[in-house]
Every structure is written in structure tokens, then in C-alpha cells.
C-alpha positions in Angstrom: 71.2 99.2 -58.5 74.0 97.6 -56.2 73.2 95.0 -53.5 72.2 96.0 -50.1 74.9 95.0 -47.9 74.5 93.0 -44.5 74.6 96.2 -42.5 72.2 98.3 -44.3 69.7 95.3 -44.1 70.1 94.9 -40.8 69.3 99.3 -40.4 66.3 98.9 -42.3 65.4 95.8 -39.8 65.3 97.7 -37.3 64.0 101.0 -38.4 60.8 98.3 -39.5 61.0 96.6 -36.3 60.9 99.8 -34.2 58.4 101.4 -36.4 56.1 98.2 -35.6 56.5 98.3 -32.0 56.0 101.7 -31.9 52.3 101.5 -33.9 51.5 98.8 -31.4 52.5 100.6 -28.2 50.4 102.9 -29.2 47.2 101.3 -30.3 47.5 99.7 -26.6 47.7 103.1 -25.5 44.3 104.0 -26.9 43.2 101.3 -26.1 43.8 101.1 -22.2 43.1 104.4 -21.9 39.5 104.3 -23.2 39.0 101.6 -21.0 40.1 103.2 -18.1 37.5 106.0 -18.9 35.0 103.9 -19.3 34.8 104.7 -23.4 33.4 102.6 -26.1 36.9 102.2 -27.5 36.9 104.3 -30.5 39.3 106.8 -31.4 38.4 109.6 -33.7 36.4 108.7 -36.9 36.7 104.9 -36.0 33.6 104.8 -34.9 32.2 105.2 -38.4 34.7 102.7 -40.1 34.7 100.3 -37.7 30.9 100.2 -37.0 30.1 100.3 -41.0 32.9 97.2 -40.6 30.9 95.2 -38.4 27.6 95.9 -40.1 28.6 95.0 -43.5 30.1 91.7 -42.1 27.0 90.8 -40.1 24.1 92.4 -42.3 25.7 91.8 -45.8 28.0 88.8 -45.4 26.2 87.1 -42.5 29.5 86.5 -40.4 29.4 87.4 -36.5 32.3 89.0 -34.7 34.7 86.6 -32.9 33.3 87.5 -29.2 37.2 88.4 -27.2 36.7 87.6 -23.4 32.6 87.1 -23.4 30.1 88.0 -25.4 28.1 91.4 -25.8 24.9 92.6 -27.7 24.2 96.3 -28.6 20.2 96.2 -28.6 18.1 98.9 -30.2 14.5 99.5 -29.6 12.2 101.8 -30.7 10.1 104.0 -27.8 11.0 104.7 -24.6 13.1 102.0 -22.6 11.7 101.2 -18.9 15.1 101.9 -17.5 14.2 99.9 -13.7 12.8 97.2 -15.3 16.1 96.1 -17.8 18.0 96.5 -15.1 16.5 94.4 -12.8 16.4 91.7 -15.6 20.1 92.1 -15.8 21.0 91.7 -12.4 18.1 88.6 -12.5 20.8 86.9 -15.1 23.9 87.9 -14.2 24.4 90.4 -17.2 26.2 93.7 -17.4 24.7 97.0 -18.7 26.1 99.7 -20.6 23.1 102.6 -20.5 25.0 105.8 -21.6 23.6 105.7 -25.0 21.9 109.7 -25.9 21.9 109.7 -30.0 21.5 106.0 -30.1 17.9 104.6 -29.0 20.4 101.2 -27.3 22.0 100.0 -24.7 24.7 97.4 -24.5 24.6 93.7 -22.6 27.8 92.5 -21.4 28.5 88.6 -20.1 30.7 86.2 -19.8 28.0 83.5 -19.8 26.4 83.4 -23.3 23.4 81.2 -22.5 22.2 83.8 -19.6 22.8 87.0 -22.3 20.4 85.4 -24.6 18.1 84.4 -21.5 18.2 88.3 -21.0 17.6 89.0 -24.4 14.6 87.2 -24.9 13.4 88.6 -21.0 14.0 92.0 -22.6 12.2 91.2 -26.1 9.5 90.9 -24.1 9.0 94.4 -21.9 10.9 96.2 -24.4 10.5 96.8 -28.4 13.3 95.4 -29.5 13.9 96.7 -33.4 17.7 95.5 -33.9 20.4 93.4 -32.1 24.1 93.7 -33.2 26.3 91.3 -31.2 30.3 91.9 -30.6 31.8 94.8 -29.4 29.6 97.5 -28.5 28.8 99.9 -31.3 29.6 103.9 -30.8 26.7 106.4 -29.5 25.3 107.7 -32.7 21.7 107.6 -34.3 21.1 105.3 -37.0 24.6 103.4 -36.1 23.6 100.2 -36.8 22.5 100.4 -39.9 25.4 102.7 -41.3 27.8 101.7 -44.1 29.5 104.2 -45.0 28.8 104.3 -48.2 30.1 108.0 -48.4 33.9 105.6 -49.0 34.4 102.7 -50.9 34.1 99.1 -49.5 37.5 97.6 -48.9 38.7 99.3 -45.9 36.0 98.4 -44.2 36.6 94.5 -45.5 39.7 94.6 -44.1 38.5 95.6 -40.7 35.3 93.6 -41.1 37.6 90.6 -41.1 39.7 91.0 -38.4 36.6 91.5 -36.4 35.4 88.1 -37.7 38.5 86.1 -37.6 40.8 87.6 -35.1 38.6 89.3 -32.9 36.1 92.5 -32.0 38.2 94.4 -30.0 39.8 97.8 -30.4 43.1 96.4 -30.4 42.8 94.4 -33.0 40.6 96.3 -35.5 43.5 98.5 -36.0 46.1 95.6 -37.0 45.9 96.1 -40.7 46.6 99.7 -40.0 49.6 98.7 -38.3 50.9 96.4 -41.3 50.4 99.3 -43.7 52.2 101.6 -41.5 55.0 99.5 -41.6 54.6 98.8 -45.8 54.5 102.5 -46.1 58.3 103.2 -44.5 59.7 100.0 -46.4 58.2 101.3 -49.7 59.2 104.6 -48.7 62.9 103.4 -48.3 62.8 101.7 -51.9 61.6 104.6 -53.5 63.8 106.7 -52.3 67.0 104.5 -52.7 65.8 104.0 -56.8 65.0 107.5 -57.0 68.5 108.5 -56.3 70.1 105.5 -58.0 71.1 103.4 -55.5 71.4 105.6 -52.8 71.1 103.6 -49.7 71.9 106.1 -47.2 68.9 108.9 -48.7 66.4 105.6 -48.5 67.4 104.5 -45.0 66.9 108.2 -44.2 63.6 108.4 -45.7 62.5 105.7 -44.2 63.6 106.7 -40.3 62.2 109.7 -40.5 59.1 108.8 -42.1 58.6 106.2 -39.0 59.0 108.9 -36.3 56.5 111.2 -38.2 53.5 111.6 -35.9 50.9 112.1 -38.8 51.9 108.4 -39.6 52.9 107.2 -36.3 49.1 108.1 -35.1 47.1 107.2 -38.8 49.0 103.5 -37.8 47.8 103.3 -34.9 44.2 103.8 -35.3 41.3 102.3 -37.8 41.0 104.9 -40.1 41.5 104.8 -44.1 44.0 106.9 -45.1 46.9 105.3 -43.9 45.9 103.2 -46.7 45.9 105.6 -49.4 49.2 106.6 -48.8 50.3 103.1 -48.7 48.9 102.7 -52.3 50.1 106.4 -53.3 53.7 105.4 -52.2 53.4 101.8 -54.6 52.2 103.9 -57.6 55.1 106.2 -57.1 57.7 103.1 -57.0 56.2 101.6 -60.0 56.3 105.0 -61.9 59.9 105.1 -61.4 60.6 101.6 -62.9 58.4 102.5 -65.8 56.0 99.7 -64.9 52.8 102.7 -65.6 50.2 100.0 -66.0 51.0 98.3 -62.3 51.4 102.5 -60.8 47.7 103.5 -62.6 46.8 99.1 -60.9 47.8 100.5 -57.4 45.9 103.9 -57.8 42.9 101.8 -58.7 43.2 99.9 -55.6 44.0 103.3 -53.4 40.8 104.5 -54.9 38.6 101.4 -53.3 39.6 102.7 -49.7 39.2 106.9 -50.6 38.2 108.4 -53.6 41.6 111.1 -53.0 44.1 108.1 -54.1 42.7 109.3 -57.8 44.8 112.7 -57.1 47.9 110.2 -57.9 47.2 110.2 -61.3 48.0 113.6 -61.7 51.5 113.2 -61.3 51.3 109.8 -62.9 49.5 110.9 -66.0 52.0 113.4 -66.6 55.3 111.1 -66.3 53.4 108.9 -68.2 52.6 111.3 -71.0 56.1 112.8 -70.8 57.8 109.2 -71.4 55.6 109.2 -74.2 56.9 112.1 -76.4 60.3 112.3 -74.9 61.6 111.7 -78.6 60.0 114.8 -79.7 57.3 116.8 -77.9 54.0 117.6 -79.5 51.3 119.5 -78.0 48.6 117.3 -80.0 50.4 113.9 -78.9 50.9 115.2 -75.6 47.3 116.3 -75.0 45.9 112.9 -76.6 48.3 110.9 -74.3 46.9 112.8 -71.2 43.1 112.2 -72.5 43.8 108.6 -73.6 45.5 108.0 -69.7 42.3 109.4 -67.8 39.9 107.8 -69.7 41.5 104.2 -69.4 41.9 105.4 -65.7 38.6 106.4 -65.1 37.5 102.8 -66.5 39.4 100.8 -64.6 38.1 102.8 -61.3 34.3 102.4 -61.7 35.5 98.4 -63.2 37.2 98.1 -59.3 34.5 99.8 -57.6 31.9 97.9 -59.5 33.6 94.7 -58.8 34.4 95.7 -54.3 30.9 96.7 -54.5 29.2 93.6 -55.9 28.1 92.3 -52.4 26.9 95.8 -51.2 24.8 95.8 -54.8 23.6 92.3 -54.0 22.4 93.5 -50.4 20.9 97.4 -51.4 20.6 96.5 -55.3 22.6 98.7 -58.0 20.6 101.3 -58.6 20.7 102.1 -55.3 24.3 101.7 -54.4 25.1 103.9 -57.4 23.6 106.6 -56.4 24.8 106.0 -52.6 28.5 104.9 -53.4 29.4 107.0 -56.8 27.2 109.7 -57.7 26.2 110.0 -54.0 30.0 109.5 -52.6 31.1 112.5 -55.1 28.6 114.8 -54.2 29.9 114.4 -50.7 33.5 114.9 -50.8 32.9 118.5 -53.5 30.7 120.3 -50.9 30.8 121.2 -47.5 30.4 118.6 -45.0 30.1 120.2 -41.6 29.9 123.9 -40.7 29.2 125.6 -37.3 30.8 125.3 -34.0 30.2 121.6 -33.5 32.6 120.6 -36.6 36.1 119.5 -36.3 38.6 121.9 -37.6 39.2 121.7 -41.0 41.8 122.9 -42.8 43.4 123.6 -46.3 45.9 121.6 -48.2 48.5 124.4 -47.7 47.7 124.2 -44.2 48.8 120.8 -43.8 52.8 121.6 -44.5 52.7 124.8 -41.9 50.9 122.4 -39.1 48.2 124.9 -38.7 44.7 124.0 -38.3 45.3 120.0 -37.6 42.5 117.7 -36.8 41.8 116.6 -33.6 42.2 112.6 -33.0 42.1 112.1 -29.3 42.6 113.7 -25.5 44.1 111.6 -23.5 43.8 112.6 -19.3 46.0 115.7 -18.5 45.4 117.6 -21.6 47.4 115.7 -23.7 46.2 116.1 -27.3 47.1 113.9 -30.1 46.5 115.9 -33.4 46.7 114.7 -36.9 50.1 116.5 -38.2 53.3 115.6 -39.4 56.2 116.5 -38.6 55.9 120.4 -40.5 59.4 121.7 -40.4 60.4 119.0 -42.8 56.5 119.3 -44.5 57.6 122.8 -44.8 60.8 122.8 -46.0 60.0 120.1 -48.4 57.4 122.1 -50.3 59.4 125.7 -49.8 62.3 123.8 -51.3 60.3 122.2 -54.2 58.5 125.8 -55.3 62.1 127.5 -54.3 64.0 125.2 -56.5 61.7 124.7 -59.2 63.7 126.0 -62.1 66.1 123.2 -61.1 63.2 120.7 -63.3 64.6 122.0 -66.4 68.3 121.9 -65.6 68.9 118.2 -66.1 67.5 117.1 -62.1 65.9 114.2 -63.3 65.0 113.2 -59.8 64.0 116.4 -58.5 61.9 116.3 -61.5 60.1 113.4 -60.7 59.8 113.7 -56.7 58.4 117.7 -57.4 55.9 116.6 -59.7 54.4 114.0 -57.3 53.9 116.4 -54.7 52.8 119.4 -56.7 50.7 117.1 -58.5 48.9 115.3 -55.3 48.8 119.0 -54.0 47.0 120.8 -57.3 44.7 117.7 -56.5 43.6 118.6 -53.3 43.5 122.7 -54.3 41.3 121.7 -57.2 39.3 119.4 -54.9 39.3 123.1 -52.4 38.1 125.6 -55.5 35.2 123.3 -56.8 33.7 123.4 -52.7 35.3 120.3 -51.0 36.4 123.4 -48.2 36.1 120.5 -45.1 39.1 119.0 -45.8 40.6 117.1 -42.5 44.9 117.5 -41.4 44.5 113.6 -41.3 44.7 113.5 -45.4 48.2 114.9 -45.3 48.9 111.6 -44.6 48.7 110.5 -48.3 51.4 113.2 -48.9 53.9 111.8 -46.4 56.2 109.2 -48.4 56.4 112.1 -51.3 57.7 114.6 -48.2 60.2 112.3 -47.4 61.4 111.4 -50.2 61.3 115.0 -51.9 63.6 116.3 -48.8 66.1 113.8 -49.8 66.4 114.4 -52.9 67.1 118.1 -52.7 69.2 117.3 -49.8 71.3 114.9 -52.3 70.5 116.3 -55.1 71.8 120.2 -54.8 74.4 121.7 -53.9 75.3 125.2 -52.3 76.3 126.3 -56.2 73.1 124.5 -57.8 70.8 125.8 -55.3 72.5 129.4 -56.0 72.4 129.1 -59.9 68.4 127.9 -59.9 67.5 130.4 -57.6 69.2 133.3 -59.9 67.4 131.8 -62.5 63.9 133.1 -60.6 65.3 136.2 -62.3 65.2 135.6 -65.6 61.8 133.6 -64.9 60.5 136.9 -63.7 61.8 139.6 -66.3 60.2 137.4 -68.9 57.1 137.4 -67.4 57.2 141.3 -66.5 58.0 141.7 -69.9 54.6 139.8 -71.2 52.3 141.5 -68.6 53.6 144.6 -70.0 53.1 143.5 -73.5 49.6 142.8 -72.3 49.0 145.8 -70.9 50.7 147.7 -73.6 52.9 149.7 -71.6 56.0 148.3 -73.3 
């Protein structure tokens, strides 16, 4: 592929650059705003990841959160809590309360002063029974909170966010920095794949890429502590690897995908079958082809439980393997193939189809004024990248290499997620879609460059041969002709 010249670098600098400032505004945002409302500085399903974070780190690994402007202890007790009494020992040493706890049998201590917070604690130890303490930034208002783990997910997103507590800092800015990084990986990646998936075609990846950074499904997903961002991240590496024919580093970064959510394995779909279809290109055989496909998903399906084996090893040290096997594999895919939530408490959920129509998105946030910050892309494009795919489908057999390849990455990733859908996973969340969102990109330019008025005109004529054939076996089937 030719050189990218000064100018183009210095585009893709400052798509990156915007695209960074952009995640950061708006993790201050959420930030400021939940402290203005007096939150606890979660948004969305962050308070599971970034609670399971801090209790791995502190229960499993034995590191305490780096305290950011004092120092704080969430303090659960068992019974009922004398209400008059703690707070009179709290204004005795100078410490601030936090009592609007209902699920969670706790209340938070707040001070700048750490010597008087663990004067209070012991104080309270004594009128109050005291069953856990978990110090750093206070942990959301659910039951059982600070013991969770989220074991329901593999280990290394939390990890990520579990150091960044530890090293940089409990806050809710910060826990959401390596979502941030990936956002900004994601539209680079993006950019490359694009450019080698048209041959060189700087102006398709540079497109890519800028649209991609203004999506909001990844604008928000980089913003905030949540997994996927991740997945996608890892999805979008795979993809770039496939192209250069490096399949063994594409199935390495679907492995790694898989230790943050279980749906980055709907990448080997596509990856198996480009894989397989190198393979035989010298002459196709059903029997080769079929044992290439087996062979591919068995060394896959290795190398996963290997990686989540080896994440796992100091959450089987703390619960012991038994245990964390049925929790974190058998347990874990149980979960995701049945219904999670039903009844008018749930979030929405949605289908995968959903996702590209912008119908039934997740809710992330309300911010004051009725401002509502869902969990969907940008669905014109979603839309008319896989209307154009199905539309032009034909076009996979007439020599569009590209189109070939992009199609069957998002077809693939989709039959995925409508497989996942028939077997009973039915609560599937708009905030997914996010895995899907460098193939969307990247699809729409490459029908953009790929097809012309004539092509598109010639493949969608072909439809009609597609379909006389196939009226012609149904009525072979049916004996009517």
C-alpha cells in the first residue's frame, strides 16, 4: 500500500485528537453532573463493573483504591442501624455521612482527615454491627454490592478498571480512562482497515474513521466504564489481521475480546469462514471445507477456556476452581442463553435487527431537562449499511473481493447474535451494537467505493435470476412443476 502523505497524517491527527477530547468532555459531563445531583457517580451498568473492579482489587488482590481528595469508607452492617446515634458520632469527628442507602444495608463516611474516619469507624464498630468495610469511592446502592464480582463476564475488564482505581485514582473520572484509550484505538484501527480493505484507499479510511468518531453509540460506550467498547476494539483488530492473512494473531485478538464478553466469540464466525475459504481456494471441497471449519472451532474453543483459565487464575486462587467454573463458564453461559430480566422494572431490550433501525435502544443516563442519552448509533448509516449488504449481496460472487469480505463480517457477527436470540438469550441490550460499529463503517465504504450506478443495477437484476431459481425448486418440491 502507498505511504501516507504529510496531509493525510495530519487528518487522521486530528480526527484522533478530536475524538479524544470529545470522550473526555463527556466523561466530565457525567461526571459533574452526578455530582451536582448528589449521585454516587455511576452511569448506567457501571455500577456493577466498576464495583466488581474495586472488590476484586481489594478482596482478591489485597490493593486499596488510591483515596482522590480524602478518604471514604462504604460500611455495611447487619441489623438495624441507630440512625441518631451514627450521626452524632460523625459530627463528634468531623466526618461526613452518606445515608441514602435502601437495597444496600451501608452507609458511606466521607473525610478529609483520615485519622478521625478511622476514629469514627472504630466509634461506630462499637454501637453498630459492623459486617464489612470497603474504603475508596463509595459503592452503588445495591444488595450484596460488596461482595459482587461479576462473575456473569470474564475478569479483565474489570482488571483494567481495578487498576486505575489503584494507581490513578477512585473516582468516576478516571475509572473510565481505559474506555477512553479504546475509543480512540477503535477509530485508528477502524481507519486502517478500511484503507487495506480498499487497497490503499486513504480517503474511504479517513472517512471511516470520522464518522465512526462522531457515532454516538461509540461516542457514549467511550465515555463510560462499561465492557463493550472493548469488544469491539478487539472485533475491529481481528478484522485487520484477517485481511493481512495473519488468521492466527485475528483468532489471538478474538481470544482476548472473549476475556472482557463472551460475544467477541461471534467474530469467529466471519473469521472461520475466510479462514476456511483461503484454505480451499485452489479447489473447493465440501469434506475439506467442513473439516477446516471443525478443525478452526475446536482450536478456537481451546485457546478460549486456555485464556480464561489463565485471567481467571487469581479469581480460582480466591473462590477455588470448582467453584469459579461453575460461576465464570458453565454459570456465565447459562446466563447470557436465557432471559435475564422480564417485567416492567427491566431496561428495554432489544433485538439485533433492532440495533440498525435505532428502535428499542437502551437507556444510559438522564441528564436534568429530559435529556436522554441512549445507547444507539448513528442508524441511517447502520441502516443503510446492512440494507445495502443484503441488497447487494449477489455482488459476493461477481468478483467484489472487498465487499466480500466486509459483508461477511457483518452478516457473520449478526447470524451470531440471531443465533444467540433463537436459543433464548431474548434480553439483548442496544449497547452491544457497539461491537458491530467498525464493520458499519467500514461496510458503507466499501459499497460507497466499491459500486457503481451500473454495478449496483446489474447485482440487483441478478435478485431475479436468484429468485426464478428458487421458485423453480419450491415448485419442484411441491410438485407443481
Amino acid at each position: 500500500m502507498p505511504r501516507l502523505r504529510l496531509y493525510e497524517l495530519a487528518l487522521l491527527a486530528v480526527i484522533l485528537a478530536l475524538s479524544a477530547t470529545q470522550f473526555y468532555y463527556w466523561d466530565t459531563r457525567f461526571t459533574d453532573n452526578e455530582l451536582a445531583v448528589g449521585g454516587k457517580g455511576y452511569v448506567s451498568d457501571e455500577v456493577w463493573y466498576v464495583a466488581s473492579a474495586r472488590n476484586i482489587m481489594l478482596k482478591v488482590f489485597h490493593l486499596s483504591p488510591k483515596e482522590v481528595g480524602g478518604y471514604g469508607y462504604t460500611i455495611i452492617y447487619d441489623g438495624k442501624l441507630d440512625r441518631t446515634r451514627v450521626e452524632s458520632l460523625a459530627k463528634e469527628y468531623g466526618v461526613a455521612l452518606r445515608l441514602d442507602y435502601s437495597k444496600l444495608n451501608g452507609f458511606y463516611a466521607y473525610s478529609t482527615n483520615l485519622t478521625a474516619l478511622n476514629e469514627f469507624l472504630d466509634a461506630v464498630k462499637r454501637v453498630v454491627n459492623v459486617g464489612d468495610v470497603i474504603p475508596g469511592w463509595m459503592m452503588p446502592d445495591a444488595s450484596g454490592i460488596n461482595t459482587y464480582l461479576n462473575l456473569e463476564h470474564p475478569p479483565l475488564g474489570k482488571y483494567l478498571i481495578g487498576l486505575t482505581i489503584v494507581l490513578v485514582g477512585d473516582y468516576p473520572l478516571y475509572w473510565r480512562l481505559g474506555n477512553m484509550v479504546a475509543g480512540v484505538l477503535l477509530i485508528f484501527l477502524t481507519f486502517l482497515t478500511a484503507r487495506r480493505l480498499l487497497h490503499g484507499n486513504t480517503v474511504a479510511g479517513l472517512v471511516a474513521a470520522a464518522l465512526l468518531s462522531v457515532d454516538p453509540l461509540v461516542r457514549n460506550l467511550s465515555s463510560i466504564a462499561l465492557l463493550d467498547i472493548y469488544v469491539s476494539l478487539f472485533t475491529a483488530l481481528s478484522f485487520y489481521f484477517a485481511l493481512s492473512k495473519r488468521y492466527g494473531l485475528a483468532l489471538l485478538a478474538v481470544v482476548i475480546g472473549s476475556l472482557f464478553k463472551f460475544n467477541a466469540l461471534f467474530a469467529l464466525i466471519p473469521l472461520s469462514l475466510l479462514y476456511a475459504r483461503k484454505r480451499v481456494e485452489k479447489g473447493f471441497n465440501l469434506l475439506d471445507f467442513t473439516a477446516t471449519l471443525l478443525g478452526f472451532y475446536i482450536v478456537g474453543g481451546l485457546a478460549f477456556l486456555a485464556a480464561q483459565i489463565l485471567a481467571g487464575l487469581p479469581l480460582i486462587g480466591y473462590l477455588g476452581f470448582t467453584n469459579w467454573f461453575k460461576q465464570s463458564i458453565t454459570g456465565a453461559i447459562a446466563w447470557h442463553t436465557q432471559v435475564k430480566c422480564s417485567g416492567g422494572g427491566c431496561p428495554v431490550s432489544s433485538t439485533p435487527w433492532d440495533w440498525f433501525a435505532g428502535v428499542n435502544s437502551f437507556t444510559l443516563y438522564y441528564f436534568p431537562g429530559g435529556v436522554t442519552v441512549l445507547a444507539v448509533g448513528f442508524w441511517p448509516v447502520w441502516s443503510f449499511a446492512l440494507v445495502g449488504t443484503l441488497a447487494l449481496l449477489p455482488g459476493y460472487l461477481k468478483g467484489k473481493t472487498a465487499f466480500a469480505k466486509s459483508s461477511c463480517w457483518l452478516l457473520g457477527l449478526l447470524a451470531g447474535y440471531a443465533l444467540l436470540w433463537a436459543i433464548g438469550g431474548r434480553t439483548q441490550y442496544s449497547f452491544y451494537a457497539v461491537q458491530f460499529a467498525p464493520i458499519v463503517y467500514t461496510s458503507t465504504m466499501t459499497i460507497i467505493a466499491t459500486f457503481n450506478s451500473t454495478d449496483v443495477l446489474q447485482v440487483l437484476r441478478s435478485w431475479r435470476g436468484v429468485l426464478t431459481e428458487a421458485e423453480r425448486a419450491i415448485g419442484r418440491l411441491l410438485l407443481l412443476q
